[in-house]
N, C-alpha and C positions, 0 to 999 in steps of 0.2 A: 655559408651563403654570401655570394660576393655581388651586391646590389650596383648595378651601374646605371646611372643617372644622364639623360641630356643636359641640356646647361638650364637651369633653374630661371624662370623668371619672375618679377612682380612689377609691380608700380604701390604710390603712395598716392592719394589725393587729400587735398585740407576740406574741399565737399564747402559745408557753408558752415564752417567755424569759422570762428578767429583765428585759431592757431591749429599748428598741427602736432598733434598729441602720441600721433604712432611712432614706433621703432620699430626698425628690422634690421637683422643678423643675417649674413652679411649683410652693410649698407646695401644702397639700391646702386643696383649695377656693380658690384664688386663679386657676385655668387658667379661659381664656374661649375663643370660637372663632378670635378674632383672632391666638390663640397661636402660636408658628410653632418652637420649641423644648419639648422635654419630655426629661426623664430619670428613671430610677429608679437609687438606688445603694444598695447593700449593705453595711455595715458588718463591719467583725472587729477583733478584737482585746481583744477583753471590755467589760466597764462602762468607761463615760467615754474608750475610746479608740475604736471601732467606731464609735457616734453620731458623734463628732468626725472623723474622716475621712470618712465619707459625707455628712457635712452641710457640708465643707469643699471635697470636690469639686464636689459640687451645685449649691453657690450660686458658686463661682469660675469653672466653664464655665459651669452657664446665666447667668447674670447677663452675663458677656462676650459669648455668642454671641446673647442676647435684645438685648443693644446696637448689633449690627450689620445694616446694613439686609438686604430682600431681595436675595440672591443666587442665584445658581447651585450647583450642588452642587458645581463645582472650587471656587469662593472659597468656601464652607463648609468645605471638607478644611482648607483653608490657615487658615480664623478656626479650627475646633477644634485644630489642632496646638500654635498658640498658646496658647488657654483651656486645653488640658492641661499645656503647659510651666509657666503660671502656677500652677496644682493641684498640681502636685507641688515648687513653692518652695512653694508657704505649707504643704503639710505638711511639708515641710522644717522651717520656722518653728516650725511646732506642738510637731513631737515633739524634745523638747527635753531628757526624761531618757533617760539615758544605760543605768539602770539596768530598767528597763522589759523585761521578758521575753516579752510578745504586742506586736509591733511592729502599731500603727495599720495599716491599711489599707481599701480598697473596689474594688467593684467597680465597673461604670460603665457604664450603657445608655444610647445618646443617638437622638432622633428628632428631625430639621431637616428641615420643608419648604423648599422652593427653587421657585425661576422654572421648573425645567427637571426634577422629581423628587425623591424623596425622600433625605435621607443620614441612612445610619445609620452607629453606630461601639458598639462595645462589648469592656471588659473583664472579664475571668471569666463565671462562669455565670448571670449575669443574662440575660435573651435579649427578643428584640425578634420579633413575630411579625406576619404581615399574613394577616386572614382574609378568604375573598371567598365569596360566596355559589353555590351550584353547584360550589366547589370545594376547598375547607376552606382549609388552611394554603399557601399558594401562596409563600411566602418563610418564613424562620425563623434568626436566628443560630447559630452551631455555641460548645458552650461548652469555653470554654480551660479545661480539667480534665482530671484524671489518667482519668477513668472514659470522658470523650470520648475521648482520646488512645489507651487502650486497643482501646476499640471500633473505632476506625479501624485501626488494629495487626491486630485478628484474636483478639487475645488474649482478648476479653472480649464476652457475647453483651448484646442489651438488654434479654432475659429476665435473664439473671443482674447484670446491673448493678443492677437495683432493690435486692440486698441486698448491693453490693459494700461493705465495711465502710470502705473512703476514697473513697464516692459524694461526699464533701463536698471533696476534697482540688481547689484549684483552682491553675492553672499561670502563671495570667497576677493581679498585681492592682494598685491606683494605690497604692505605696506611698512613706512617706520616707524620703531618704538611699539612694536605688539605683544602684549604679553604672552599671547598666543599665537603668531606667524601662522598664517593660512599655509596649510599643505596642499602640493599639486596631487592630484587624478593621474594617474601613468598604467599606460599600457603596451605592449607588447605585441605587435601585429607581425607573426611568422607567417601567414598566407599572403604573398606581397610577387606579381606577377608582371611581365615585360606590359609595356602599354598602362599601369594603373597610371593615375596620378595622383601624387598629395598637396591637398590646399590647404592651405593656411590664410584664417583671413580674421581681422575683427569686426569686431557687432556692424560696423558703416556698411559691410558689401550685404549682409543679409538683412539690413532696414527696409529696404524695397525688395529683394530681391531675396525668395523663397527658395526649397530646396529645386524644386521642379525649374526654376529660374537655370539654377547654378546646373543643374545634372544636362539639361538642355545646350547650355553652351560649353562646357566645359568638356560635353561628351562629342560634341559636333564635329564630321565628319572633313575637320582643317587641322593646318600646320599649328601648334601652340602659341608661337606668337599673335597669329591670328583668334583664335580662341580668349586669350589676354586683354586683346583689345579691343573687342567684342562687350567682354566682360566690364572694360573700361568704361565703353562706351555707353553701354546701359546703365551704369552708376551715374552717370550724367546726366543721360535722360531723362532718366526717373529724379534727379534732383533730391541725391544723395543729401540729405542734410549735416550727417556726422562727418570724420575724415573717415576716410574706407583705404585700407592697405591689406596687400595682402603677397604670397611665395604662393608659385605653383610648379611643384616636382616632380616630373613626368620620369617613369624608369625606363630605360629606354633595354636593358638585360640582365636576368638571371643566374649568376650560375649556382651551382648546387642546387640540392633539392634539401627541404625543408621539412620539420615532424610531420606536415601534413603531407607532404608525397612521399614517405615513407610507412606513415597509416595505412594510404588509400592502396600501397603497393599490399603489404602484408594484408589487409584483409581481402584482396584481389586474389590471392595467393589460398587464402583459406578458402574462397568463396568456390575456387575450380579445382579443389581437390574434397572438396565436403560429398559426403555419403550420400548415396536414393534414399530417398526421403522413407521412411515406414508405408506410405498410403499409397506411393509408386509398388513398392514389392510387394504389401499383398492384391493389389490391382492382378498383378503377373503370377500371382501364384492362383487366381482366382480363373484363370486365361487360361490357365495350363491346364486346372484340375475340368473345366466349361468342356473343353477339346477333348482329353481325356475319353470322359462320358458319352460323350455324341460318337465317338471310333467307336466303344465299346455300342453301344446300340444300331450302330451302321452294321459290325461284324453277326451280332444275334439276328438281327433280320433279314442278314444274306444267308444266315444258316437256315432258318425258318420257312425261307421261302425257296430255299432249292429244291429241283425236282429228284421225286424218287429213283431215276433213269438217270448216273450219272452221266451217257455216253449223250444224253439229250440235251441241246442246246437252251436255257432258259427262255431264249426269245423265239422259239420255235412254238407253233400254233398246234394245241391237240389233235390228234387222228379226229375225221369224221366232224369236220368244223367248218366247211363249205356257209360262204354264205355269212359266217361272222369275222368282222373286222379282227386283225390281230393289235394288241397293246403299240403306241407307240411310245417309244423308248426317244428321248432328251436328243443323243446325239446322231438322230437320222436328220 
């Protein structure tokens, strides 16, 4: 499968922070179509610790994973386990005092094309989405948060999430010094079609702005630049409060076919060479024996009723019958 991409775009905004906390892979304005690695990461931890861990994930997995050639989506799992083991020594490195009370951290969205499908991976509520036209959002990551967590539970509806007061509380994120380093979520998306697109965005673009927001403009019948700034533009409006960043990877071709159009081919295959059905054949054999019966009872009652006088014509009137109407016969 050889995915071919338009030229990738995003933007960053700082929204009403202080600072700005996201990283993206490539920088902004550095993605081309040739790119085959894209991420967006999320900072925390306040001034000068947020930036620094997002910008330290960023450039540590994609810089390793943009080093290594086309692959497959199995030897992608295996290069990003490595590029995140490296991520989380050099924050290791980083965070260095002791006395420091918002421990560094990020979150971590990754999109890898491959020879055979797309791989995605992601930590916390960053999310990674695939749009297709005729059908809006056809994949979407689930976010490692107390508000997702709940919602799954039962506990909590998605009407009432919007003002749950720890909508922001998240479960999983790339931190230093863990005894237990949070693992990404990864998956494997082989159904991937000319026209989708993949977005990458964190929590800032979906604070105001719902899925029906996103599938609306993002499916809109413009060029993507325009779609982008659209997108921009509404993060404004609405008076984005976090920083909102975000990649949007429109495929622009194809080639090969994938497990699933080799599926859809073989069972198309079985589907117009499969047998009449049992209920079709005795139908027909019920037709036959129906026809059958009705000839033989057609023949008995031509014998039956023929006259004793073979040389006499059947539709001919008895001698001596003046006066009575003769039988009318169908084809007079």
């Amino acid at each position: 499968m050889n995915i071919k991409i338009h030229n990738p775009l995003s933007f960053s905004e700082q929204g009403q922070k202080a600072n700005q906390e996201d990283a993206l892979f490539p920088p902004l304005g550095q993605a081309t179509a040739a790119g085959r690695i894209f991420m967006v990461c999320d900072g925390m931890g306040g001034h000068e610790h947020g930036e620094v861990a997002s910008q330290c994930v960023a450039t540590t997995v994609g810089q390793h994973l943009n080093s290594v050639p086309l692959c497959t989506t199995a030897q992608m799992r295996n290069h990003f386990d490595q590029a995140l083991a490296e991520a989380y020594q050099a924050l290791d490195r980083l965070d260095t005092d002791p006395h420091t009370l918002r421990k560094m951290g990020t979150t971590l969205t990754l999109l890898a094309l491959c020879t055979d499908g797309v791989f995605v991976a992601h930590i916390g509520d960053s999310r990674v989405y695939q749009f297709r036209r005729g059908q809006g959002i056809v994949f979407q990551t689930h976010d490692h948060s107390l508000v997702n967590d709940l919602i799954a539970a039962g506990e909590l509806t998605e009407e009432s999430a919007r003002n749950f007061p720890q909508k922001n509380v998240i479960t999983r994120a790339v931190q230093p010094h863990q005894e237990h380093p949070a693992k990404a979520s990864c998956k494997v998306l082989t159904d991937v079609r000319a026209g989708d697109l993949f977005f990458l965005c964190c929590d800032g673009i979906v604070e105001q702005l719902d899925n029906v927001d996103l599938t609306r403009i993002l499916l809109a019948d413009l060029p993507l630049d325009q779609r982008i700034g659209q997108l921009r533009r509404e993060c404004a409006y609405r008076h984005t409060r976090d920083n909102n960043s975000c990649y949007a990877i429109e495929v622009a071709e194809v080639e090969g076919a994938g497990p699933a159009a080799a599926v859809a081919q073989t069972t198309e295959s079985v589907t117009v060479t499969r047998p009449t059905p049992p209920r079709t054949r005795h139908r027909l054999w019920w037709l036959i024996a129906a026809a059958a019966v009705v000839l033989l009872l057609c023949l008995l009652f031509f014998f039956l009723k023929a006259p004793d006088n073979p040389h006499q014509p059947v539709c001919d009137p008895p001698a001596n019958t003046q006066g009575v109407q003769a039988p009318i016969h169908r084809h007079q």
